[in-house]
C-alpha positions as CSV (number, residue, x, y, z in Angstrom):
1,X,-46.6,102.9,31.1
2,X,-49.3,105.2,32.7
3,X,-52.5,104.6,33.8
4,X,-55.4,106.5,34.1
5,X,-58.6,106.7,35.6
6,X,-61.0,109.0,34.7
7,X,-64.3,109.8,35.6
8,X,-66.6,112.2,36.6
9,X,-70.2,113.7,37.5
10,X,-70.2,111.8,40.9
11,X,-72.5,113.7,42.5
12,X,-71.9,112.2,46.3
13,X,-73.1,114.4,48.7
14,X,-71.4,111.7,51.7
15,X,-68.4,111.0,49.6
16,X,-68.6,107.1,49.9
17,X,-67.2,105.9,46.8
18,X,-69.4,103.0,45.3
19,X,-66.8,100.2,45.7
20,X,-65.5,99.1,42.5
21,X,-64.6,102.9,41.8
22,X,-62.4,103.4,44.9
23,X,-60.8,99.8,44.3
24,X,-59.7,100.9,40.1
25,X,-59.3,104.3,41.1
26,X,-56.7,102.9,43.8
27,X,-55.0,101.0,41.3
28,X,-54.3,104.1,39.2
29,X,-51.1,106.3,38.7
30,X,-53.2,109.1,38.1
31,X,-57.0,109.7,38.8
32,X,-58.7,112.2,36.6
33,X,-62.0,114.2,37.5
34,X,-63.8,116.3,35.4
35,X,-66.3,117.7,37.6
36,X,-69.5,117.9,39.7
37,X,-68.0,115.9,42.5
38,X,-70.4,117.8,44.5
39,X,-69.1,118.2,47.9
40,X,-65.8,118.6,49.8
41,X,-66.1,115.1,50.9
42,X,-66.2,113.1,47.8
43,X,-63.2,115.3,46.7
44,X,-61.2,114.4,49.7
45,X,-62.5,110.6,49.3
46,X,-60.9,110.5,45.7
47,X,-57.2,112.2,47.2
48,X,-56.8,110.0,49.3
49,X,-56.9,107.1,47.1
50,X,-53.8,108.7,45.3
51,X,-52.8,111.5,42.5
52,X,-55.9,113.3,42.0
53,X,-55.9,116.0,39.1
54,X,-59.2,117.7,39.3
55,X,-61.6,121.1,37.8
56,X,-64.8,121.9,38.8
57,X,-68.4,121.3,37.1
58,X,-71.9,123.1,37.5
59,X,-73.0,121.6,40.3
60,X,-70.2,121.6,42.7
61,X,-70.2,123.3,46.2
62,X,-68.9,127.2,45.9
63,X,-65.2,125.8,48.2
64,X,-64.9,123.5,45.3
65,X,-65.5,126.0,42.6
66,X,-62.8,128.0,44.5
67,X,-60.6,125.6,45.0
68,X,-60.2,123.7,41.1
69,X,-60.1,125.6,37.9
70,X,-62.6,125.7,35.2
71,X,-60.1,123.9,32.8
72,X,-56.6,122.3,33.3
73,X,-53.6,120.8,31.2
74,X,-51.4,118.7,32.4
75,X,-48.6,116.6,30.4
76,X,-48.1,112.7,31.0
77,X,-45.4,111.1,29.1
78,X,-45.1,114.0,26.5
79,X,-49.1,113.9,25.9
80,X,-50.7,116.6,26.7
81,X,-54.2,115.8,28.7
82,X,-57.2,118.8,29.1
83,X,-59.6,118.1,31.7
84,X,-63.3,120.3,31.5
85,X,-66.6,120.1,32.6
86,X,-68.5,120.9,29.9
87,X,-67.4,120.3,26.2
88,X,-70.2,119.1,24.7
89,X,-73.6,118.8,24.4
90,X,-75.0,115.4,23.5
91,X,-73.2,113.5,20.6
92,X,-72.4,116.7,19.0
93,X,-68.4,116.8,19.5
94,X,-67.5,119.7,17.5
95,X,-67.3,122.1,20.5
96,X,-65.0,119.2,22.0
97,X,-62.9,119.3,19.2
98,X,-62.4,123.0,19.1
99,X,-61.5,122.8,22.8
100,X,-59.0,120.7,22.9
101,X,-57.7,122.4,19.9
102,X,-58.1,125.9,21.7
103,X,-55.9,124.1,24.7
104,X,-53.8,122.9,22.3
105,X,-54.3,119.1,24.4
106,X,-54.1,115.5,22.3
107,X,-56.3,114.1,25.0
108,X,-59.4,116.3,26.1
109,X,-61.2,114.3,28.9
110,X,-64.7,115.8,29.8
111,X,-68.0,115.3,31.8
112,X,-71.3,116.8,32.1
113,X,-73.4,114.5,29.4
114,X,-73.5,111.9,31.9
115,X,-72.8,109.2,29.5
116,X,-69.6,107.9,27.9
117,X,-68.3,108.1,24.8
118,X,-64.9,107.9,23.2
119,X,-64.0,109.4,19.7
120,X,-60.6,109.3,18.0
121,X,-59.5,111.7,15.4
122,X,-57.2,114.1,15.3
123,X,-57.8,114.5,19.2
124,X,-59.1,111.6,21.9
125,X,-62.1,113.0,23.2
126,X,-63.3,110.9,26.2
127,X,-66.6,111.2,28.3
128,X,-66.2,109.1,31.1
129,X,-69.9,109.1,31.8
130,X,-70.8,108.8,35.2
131,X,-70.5,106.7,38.0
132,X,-73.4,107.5,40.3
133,X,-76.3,108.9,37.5
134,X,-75.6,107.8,34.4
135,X,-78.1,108.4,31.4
136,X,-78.8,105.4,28.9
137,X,-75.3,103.8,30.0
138,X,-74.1,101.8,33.2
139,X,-72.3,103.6,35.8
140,X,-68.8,104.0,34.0
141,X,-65.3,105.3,34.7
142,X,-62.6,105.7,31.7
143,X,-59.2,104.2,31.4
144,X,-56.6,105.7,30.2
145,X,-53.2,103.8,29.5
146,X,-50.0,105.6,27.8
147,X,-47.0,103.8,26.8
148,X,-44.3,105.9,24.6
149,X,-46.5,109.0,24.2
150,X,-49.0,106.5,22.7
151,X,-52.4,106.9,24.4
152,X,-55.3,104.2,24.6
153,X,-58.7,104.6,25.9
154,X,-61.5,102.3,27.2
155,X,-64.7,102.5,29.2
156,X,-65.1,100.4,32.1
157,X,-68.7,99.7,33.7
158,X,-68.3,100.0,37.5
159,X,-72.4,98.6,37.9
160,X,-75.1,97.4,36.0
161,X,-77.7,100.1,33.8
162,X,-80.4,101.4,35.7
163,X,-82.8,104.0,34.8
164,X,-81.8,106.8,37.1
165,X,-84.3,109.5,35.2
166,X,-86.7,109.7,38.7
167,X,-83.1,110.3,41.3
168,X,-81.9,113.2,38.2
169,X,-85.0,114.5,37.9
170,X,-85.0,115.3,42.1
171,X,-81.6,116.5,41.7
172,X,-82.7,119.2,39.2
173,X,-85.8,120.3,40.9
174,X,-83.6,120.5,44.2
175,X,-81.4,122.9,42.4
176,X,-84.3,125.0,41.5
């Protein structure tokens, strides 16, 4: 058996981890990110907790966007996983859907909507939320558990809801 933790849109500038991320996210065989870490520093906080496959989202620093692909497949007990930023906008999954048919993945794991979903059809297509600035959800990371090329998925809260409209809000006007 595999586990997985996913997550993304952490948007930490200091790369301090809220506390019951780093402790699941330490418990994992693999950590997924899909994006908009934000700075070198959170990156290098989620590596060091362990096996960190990563690509890079909208918002994250130009050495990031260097450093981690736009899109990535990787294969974990004969399932094939695709990690993006942006698949979808809202509840509308069909442009999920045709991605992870276009990267040929059973699992397409993806971010930018800030809040987490999980729909199972032909494909798993998991939003992990987010854990920092969620929208209409807790903070949330997904699980991921694989046993015989069977994958299961699961959203874990990692804090309590919050309306975090006013901190997006001064992270979009920031941005200009």
């Amino acid at each position: 058996m595999t586990r997985i933790i996913a997550l993304s849109d952490t948007h930490l500038q200091d790369g301090v981890l809220p506390p019951a991320l780093a402790a699941l996210a330490s418990k994992a065989d693999i950590i997924l990110h899909c994006g908009d870490f934000i700075s070198m520093k959170c990156h290098a906080s989620l590596a060091a907790l362990g096996w960190l496959e990563a690509v890079h989202g909208n918002s994250d620093c130009a050495e990031l966007k260097m450093l981690l692909p736009q899109r990535k497949v990787i294969e974990v007990e004969g399932v094939r996983i695709g990690l993006v930023h942006m698949a979808s906008h809202g509840s509308d999954l069909v442009g999920a859907e045709m991605m992870a048919r276009e990267m040929d993945v059973q699992v397409l794991v993806f971010g930018h909507i800030h809040r987490p979903l999980i729909e199972k059809g032909k494909r798993l297509l998991i939003c992990p939320g987010s854990t920092t600035l969620p929208r209409m959800s807790a903070p949330c990371v997904a699980e991921l558990e694989i046993v015989d090329g069977n994958v299961r998925g699961n959203i874990i809260p990692v804090g309590s809801p919050a309306c975090n409209y006013l901190k997006f809000a001064g992270e979009l006007a920031r941005k200009g």
